[in-house]
C-alpha positions in Angstrom: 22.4 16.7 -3.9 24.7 13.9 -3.4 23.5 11.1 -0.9 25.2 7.6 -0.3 22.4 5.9 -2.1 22.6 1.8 -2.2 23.0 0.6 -5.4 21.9 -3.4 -5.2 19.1 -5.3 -7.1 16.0 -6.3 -5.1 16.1 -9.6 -5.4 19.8 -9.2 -2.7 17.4 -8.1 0.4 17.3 -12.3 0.6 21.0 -11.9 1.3 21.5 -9.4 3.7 20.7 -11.9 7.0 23.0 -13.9 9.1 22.5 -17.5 7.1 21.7 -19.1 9.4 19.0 -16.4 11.2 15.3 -16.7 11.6 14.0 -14.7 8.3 10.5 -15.9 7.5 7.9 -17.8 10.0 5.0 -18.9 8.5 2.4 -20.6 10.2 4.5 -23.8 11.5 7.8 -23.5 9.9 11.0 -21.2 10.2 13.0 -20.4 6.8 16.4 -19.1 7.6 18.1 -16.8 5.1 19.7 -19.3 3.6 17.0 -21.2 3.6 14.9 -18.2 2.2 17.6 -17.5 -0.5 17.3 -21.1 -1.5 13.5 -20.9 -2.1 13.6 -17.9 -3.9 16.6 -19.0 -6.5 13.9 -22.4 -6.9 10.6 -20.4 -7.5 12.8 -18.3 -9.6 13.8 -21.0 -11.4 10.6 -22.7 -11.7 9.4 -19.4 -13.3 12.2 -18.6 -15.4 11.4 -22.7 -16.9 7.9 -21.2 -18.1 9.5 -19.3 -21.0 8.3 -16.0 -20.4 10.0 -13.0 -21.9 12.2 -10.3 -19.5 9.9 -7.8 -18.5 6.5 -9.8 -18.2 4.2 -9.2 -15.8 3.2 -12.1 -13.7 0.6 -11.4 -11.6 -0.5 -12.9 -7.6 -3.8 -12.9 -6.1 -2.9 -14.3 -2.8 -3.3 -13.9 1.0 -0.2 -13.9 2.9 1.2 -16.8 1.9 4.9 -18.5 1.7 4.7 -17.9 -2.1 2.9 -14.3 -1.5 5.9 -13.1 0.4 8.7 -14.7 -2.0 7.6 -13.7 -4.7 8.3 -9.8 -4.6 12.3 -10.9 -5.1 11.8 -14.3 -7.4 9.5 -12.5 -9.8 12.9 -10.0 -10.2 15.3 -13.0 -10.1 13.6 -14.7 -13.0 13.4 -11.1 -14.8 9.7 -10.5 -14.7 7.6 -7.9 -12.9 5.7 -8.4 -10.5 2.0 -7.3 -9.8 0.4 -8.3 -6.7 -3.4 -7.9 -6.3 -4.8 -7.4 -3.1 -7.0 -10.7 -2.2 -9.6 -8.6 -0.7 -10.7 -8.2 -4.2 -13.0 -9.3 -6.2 -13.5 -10.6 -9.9 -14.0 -7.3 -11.7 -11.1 -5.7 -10.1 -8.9 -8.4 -10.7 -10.1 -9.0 -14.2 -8.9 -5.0 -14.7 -5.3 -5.4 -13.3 -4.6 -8.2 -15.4 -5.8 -6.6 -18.8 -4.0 -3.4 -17.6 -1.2 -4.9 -16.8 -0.9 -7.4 -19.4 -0.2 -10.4 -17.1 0.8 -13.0 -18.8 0.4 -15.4 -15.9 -1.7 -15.0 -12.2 -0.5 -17.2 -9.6 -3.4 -18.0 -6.9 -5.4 -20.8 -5.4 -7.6 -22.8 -7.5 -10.4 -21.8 -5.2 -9.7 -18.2 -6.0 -9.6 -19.2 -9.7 -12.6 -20.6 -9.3 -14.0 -17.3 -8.6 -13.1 -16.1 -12.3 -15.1 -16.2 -15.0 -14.3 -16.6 -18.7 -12.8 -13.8 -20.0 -11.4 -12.4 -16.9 -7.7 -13.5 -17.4 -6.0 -12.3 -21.0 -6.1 -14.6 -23.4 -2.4 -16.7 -23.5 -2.2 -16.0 -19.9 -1.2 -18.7 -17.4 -3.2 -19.7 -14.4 -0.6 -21.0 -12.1 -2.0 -23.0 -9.0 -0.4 -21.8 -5.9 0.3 -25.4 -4.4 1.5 -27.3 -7.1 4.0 -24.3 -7.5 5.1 -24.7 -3.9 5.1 -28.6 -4.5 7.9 -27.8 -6.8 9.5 -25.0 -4.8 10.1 -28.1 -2.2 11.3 -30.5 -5.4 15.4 -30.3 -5.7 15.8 -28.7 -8.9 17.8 -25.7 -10.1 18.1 -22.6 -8.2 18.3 -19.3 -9.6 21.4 -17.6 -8.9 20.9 -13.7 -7.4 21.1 -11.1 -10.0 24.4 -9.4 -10.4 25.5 -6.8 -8.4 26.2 -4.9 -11.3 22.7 -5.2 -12.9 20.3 -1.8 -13.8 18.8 -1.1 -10.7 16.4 1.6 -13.0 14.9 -1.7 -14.5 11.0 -2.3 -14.0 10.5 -4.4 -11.0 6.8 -4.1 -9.6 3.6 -2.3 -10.5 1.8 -1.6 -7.7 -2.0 -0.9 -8.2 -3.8 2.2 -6.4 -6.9 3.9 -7.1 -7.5 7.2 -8.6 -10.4 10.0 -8.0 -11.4 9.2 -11.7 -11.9 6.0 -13.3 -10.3 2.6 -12.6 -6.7 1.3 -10.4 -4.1 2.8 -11.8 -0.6 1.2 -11.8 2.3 3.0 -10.2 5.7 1.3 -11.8 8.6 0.5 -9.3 11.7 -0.1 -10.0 14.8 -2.4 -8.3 16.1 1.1 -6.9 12.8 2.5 -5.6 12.0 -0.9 -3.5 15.6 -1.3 -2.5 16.4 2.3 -1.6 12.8 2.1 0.4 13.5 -0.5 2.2 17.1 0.8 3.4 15.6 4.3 4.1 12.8 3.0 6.7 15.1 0.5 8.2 17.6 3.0 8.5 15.1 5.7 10.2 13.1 2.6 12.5 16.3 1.6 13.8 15.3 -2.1 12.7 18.1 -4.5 13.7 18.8 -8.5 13.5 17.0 -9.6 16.3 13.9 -7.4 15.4 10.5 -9.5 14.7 7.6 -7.9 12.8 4.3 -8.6 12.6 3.2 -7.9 8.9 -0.8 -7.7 8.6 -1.0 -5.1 6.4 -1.9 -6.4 2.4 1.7 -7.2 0.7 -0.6 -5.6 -2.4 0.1 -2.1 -0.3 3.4 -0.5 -0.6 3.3 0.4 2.9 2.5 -3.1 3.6 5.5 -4.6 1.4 7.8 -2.6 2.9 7.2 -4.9 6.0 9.3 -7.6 4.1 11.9 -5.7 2.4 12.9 -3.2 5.4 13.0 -5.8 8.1 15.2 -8.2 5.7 17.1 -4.8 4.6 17.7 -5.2 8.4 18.1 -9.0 8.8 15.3 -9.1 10.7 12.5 -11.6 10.6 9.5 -11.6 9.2 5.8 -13.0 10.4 3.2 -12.8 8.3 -0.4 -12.6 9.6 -4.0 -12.9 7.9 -6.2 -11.8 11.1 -9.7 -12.0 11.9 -10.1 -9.9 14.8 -7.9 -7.6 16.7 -7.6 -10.3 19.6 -5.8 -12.5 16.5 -2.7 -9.4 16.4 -2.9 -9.6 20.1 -2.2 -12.7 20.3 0.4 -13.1 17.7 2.1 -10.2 19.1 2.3 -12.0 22.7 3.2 -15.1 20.5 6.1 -14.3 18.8 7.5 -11.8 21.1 6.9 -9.2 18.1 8.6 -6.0 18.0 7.3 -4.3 15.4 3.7 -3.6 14.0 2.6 -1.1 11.3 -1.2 -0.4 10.9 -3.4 2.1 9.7 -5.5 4.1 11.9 -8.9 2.4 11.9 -7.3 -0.9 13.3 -5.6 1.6 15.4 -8.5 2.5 16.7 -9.6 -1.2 17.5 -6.5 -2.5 18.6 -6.3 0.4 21.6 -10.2 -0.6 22.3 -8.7 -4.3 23.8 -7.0 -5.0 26.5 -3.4 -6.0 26.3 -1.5 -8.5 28.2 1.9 -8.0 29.2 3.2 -10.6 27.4 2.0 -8.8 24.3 3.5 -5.8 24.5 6.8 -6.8 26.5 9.3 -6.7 23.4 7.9 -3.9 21.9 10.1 -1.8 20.0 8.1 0.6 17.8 4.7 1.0 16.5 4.4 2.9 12.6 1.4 4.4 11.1 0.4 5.7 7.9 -2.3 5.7 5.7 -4.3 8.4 7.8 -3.4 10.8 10.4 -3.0 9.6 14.1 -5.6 11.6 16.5 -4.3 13.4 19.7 -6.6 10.6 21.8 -5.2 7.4 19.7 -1.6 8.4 20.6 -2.5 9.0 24.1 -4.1 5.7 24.0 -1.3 3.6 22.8 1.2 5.3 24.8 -1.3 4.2 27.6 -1.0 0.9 26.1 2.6 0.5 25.6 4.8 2.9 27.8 7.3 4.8 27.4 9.7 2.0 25.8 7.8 2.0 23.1 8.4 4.6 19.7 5.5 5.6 18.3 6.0 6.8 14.3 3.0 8.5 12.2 4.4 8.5 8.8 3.0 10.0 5.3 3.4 8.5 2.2 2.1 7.9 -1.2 2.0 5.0 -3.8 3.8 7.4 -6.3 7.0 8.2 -5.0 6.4 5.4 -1.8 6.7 7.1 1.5 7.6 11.1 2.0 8.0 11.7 5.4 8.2 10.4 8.7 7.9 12.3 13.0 10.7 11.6 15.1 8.9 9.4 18.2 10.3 11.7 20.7 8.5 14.5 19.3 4.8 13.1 18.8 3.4 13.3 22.2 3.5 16.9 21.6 2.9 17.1 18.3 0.7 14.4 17.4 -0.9 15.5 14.2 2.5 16.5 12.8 3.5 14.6 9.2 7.0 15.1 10.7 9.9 15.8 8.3 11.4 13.5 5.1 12.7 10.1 4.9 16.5 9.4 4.3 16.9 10.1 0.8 13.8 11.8 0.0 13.1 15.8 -0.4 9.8 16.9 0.6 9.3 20.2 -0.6 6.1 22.9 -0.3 5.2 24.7 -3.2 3.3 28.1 -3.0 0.8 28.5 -6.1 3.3 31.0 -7.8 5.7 28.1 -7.9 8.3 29.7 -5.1 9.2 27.7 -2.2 6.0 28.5 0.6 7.2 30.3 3.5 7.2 29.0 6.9 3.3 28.5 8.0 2.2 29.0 4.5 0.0 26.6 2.2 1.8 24.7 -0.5 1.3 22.2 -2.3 3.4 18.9 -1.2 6.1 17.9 -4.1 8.4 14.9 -3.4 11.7 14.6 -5.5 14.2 12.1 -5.3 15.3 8.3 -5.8 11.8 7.1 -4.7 9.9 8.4 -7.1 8.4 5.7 -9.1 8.4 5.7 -12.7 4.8 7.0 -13.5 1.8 4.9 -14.2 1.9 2.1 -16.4 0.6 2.6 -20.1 -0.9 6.1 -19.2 1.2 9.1 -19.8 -1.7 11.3 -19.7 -2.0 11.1 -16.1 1.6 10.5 -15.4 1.7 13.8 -17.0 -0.6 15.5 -14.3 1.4 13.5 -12.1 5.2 13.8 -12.4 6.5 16.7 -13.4 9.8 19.0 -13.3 11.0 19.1 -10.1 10.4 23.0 -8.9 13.9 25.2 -9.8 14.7 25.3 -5.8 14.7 21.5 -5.9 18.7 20.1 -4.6 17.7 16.6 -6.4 15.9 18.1 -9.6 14.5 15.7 -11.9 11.5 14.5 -12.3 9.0 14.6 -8.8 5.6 13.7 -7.6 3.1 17.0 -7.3 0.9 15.6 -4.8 -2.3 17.1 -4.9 -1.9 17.7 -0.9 -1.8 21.0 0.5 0.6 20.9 3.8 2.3 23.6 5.7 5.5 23.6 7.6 5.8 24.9 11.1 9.0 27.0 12.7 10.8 23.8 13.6 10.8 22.6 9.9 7.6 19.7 11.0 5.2 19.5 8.6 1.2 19.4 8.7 -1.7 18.0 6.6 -4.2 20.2 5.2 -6.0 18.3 2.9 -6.1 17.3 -1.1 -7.7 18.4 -3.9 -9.1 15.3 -5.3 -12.0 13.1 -4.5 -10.1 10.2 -3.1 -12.2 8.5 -0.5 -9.5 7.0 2.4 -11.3 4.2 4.5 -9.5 1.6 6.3 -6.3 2.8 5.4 -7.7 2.1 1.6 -7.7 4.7 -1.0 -11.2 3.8 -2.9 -12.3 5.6 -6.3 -15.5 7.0 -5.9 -16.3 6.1 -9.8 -15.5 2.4 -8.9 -18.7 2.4 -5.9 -20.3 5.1 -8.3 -19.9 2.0 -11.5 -20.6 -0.7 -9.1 -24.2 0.7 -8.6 -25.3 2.0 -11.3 -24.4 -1.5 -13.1 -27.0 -2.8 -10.5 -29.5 -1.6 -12.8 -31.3 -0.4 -10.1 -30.1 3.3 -9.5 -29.9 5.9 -12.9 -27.2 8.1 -11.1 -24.8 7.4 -8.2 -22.1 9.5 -6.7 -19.9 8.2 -3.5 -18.5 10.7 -1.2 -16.2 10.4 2.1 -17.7 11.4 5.2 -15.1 11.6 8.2 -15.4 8.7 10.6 -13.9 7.9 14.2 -13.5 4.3 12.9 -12.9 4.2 9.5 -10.7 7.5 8.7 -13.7 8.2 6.3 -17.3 6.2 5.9 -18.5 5.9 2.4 -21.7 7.3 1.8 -23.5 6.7 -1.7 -26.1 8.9 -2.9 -28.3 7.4 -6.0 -31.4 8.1 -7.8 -33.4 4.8 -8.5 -35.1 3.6 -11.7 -38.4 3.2 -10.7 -39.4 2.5 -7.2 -36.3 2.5 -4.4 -34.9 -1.3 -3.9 -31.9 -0.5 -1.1 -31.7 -4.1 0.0 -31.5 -5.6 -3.8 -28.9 -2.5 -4.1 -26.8 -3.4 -0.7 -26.7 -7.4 -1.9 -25.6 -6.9 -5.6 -22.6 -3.8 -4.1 -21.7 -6.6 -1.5 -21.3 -9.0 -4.5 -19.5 -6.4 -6.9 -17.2 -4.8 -4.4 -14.5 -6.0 -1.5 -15.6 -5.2 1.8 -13.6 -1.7 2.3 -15.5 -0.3 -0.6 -18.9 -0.9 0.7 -21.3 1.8 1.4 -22.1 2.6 5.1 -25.2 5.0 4.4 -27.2 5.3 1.0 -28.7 8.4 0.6 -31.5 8.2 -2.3 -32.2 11.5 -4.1 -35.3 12.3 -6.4 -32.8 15.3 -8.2 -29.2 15.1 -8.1 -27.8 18.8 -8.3 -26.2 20.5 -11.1 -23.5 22.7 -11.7 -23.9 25.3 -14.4 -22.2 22.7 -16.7 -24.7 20.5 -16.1 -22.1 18.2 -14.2 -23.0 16.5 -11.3 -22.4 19.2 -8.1 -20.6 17.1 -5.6 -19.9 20.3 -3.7 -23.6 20.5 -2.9 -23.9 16.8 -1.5 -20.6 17.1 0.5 -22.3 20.6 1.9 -25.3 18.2 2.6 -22.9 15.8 4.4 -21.4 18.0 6.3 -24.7 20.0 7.3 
């Protein structure tokens, strides 16, 4: 298969604005994309004067910053890779992405850093202070030049952290072409444009959330980011700065179509995107009550391996609104009976995604980039390597596609994917519990609730449990119910029988 694919390094999205139109607004100020470029050739520089090596990682542990959103393309500029960390988290996580990753520098705020113990960042690594950085950004001083057009695009340019069923994050790799391509693939299929404004308050540590930058730059569009508090603070940003664009997941779905919205808010509109969770017949009927008929409504599908798979044409999802829709420009989205054929129409298969957006497997872990990324099946147009998703899907007469449901444990709350072993870890480092096991539990709200079942050491001690989790763990991976057992059950390995407690849960 054959497709016009872009072929331009990441770092080039800075470029492809009018110079003198509105690309970033932050807080009080407006950088053009001149003005943008500019910045990103200085922090580029700034870094490049640091003497790393090409190819080092240098982490961010940041809210949605100026230097938070720049530094997806002036990490590539300066020829490092990037790995952002979601600030909801906390030390122990953070202390695991940058050993895994092998940071040799974090960029943050010195109250963050403050947060960190001894030990936590590698040894050699630099702590970079977020405003002293941005001090210098604003300092005249040489500006890295973009990278040239004729520059690898296969090269390494982010790892993206995303947890796994078993154990801890994992790091999916990204390269120039998967971030480049994505963003001119969900530009292309939004129908983003110059004048567009979008609202970004998903975590820039999320690929969907990213891809709020690169795709409405990709587009010339312009960018507000937004660190809210409430649902009235997206409101009124929205009503603000006349956004026309806003991607969530469903449980702030679900809160944002609980408030009441002004006119003013919703006037300009364009297009609301969702993914992260399946849309509900009611919560589509909602925010078409909401927002009207001028405004598209797209549930997307994606996944941190291969970034997003598919997308639902807007005219289609008032009457089909649990539909996964069809693929994304330059992706092929394929289902995969269990013999390895191509499923029939309205069979089960597997979902396998092949093409230019696959990522390049998980960093320093072949084992499970082996389970992972495989062959493409022998039906495949693009061949290659592909992601075997671990989601069972079927697709309907009309080619639309449905979720069934995956075959790991993979807790998704909040639009988060959570490892049950990191809540499972968390607790039973209390020293309070001898056994924990952390299960998803479907929820209006949340997509999924986590409930915890533990057996104690000695006599029960929830509250002393519930303070050290909330100490331990960032506020999406927090329990909602603990369930203490005197027994856990037993398979006839003698492995834990999650089976039985999710039969309890669903009893």
């Amino acid at each position: 298969m054959t497709d016009d694919l872009p072929a331009f390094p990441l770092d080039h999205l800075a470029l492809r604005g009018a110079p003198d139109a509105p690309a970033l607004r932050i807080k009080d100020k407006v950088y053009s994309y001149q003005s943008l470029n500019h910045r990103i050739g200085r922090l580029a520089a700034i870094l490049a004067a640091l003497d790393f090596t090409a190819g080092d990682r240098i982490a961010t542990w940041l809210p949605k910053t100026e230097l938070a959103c720049l530094m997806p393309l002036a990490a590539v500029r300066a020829g490092l890779v990037h790995v952002p960390i979601n600030p909801l988290l906390k030390s122990a996580q953070v202390k695991h992405i940058l050993g895994d990753s092998g940071a040799r520098a974090l960029l943050t705020a010195k109250v963050r850093a403050g947060q960190l113990s001894a030990g936590d960042v590698p040894d050699g690594a630099l702590l970079l202070d977020e405003s002293e950085i941005l001090i210098a950004v604003d300092q005249p001083g040489d500006v890295m030049p973009p990278l040239p057009a004729d520059i690898d695009t296969n090269g390494l340019a982010a790892i993206l952290y995303t947890s796994g069923s078993t154990g801890r994050p994992k790091g999916v790799m990204l390269s120039h072409a998967n971030l480049a391509i994505g963003a001119v693939s969900v530009a292309s299929y939004l129908k983003l444009a110059a004048d567009d404004v979008t609202l970004a308050v998903l975590p820039l540590s999320f690929d969907y959330g990213q891809n709020q930058l690169l795709s409405t730059w990709q587009a010339g569009g312009c960018v507000v980011p937004l660190d809210y508090l409430t649902p009235r603070d997206v409101i009124k940003a929205c009503a603000k700065q006349g956004v026309t664009t806003l991607a969530a997941v469903p449980p702030l779905w679900v809160q944002l179509a609980e408030q009441d919205w002004p006119e003013e808010a919703t006037a300009a509109m364009r297009r609301l995107t969702n993914s992260g969770g399946a849309l509900t017949p009611s919560l589509v009927k909602a925010l078409r009550g909401i927002f009207g008929a001028k405004t598209a409504i797209y549930a997307m599908y994606g996944l941190t391996e291969a970034f997003r798979s598919t997308y639902l044409d807007p005219a289609l999802i008032d009457a089909n609104p649990t539909s996964m829709g069809k693929a994304i420009p330059f992706a092929e989205i394929m289902v995969v009976a269990k013999d390895g054929s191509e499923a029939a129409s309205e069979e089960h298969g597997e979902l396998v995604h092949a093409g230019p957006l696959v990522a390049q497997g998980y960093w320093k872990d072949a084992e499970r980039t082996a389970l992972r990324y495989k062959p493409a099946p022998v039906f495949s147009r693009y061949g290659g390597m592909a992601v075997w998703s671990g989601d069972t899907v079927w697709r309907d007469a009309d080619g639309l596609l449905y979720f069934v449901g995956r075959d790991d444990a993979m807790i998704k709350t909040s639009g988060n994917r959570v490892s049950p072993t990191e809540v499972e870890e968390a607790a039973i480092e209390s020293g309070l519990v001898a056994e924990a096991c952390a299960l998803g539990r479907k929820d209006e709200r949340l997509g999924e609730a986590i409930v915890l079942f533990v057996r104690a050491i000695g006599a029960a001690d929830e509250a002393a449990l519930v303070a050290h989790m909330k100490a331990a763990l960032p506020n999406f991976m927090q329990p909602a119910d603990y369930v203490w057992l005197d027994a856990f059950p037993k398979n006839a390995n003698g492995k834990l029988d999650r089976d039985g407690l999710k039969d309890r849960l669903s009893a």
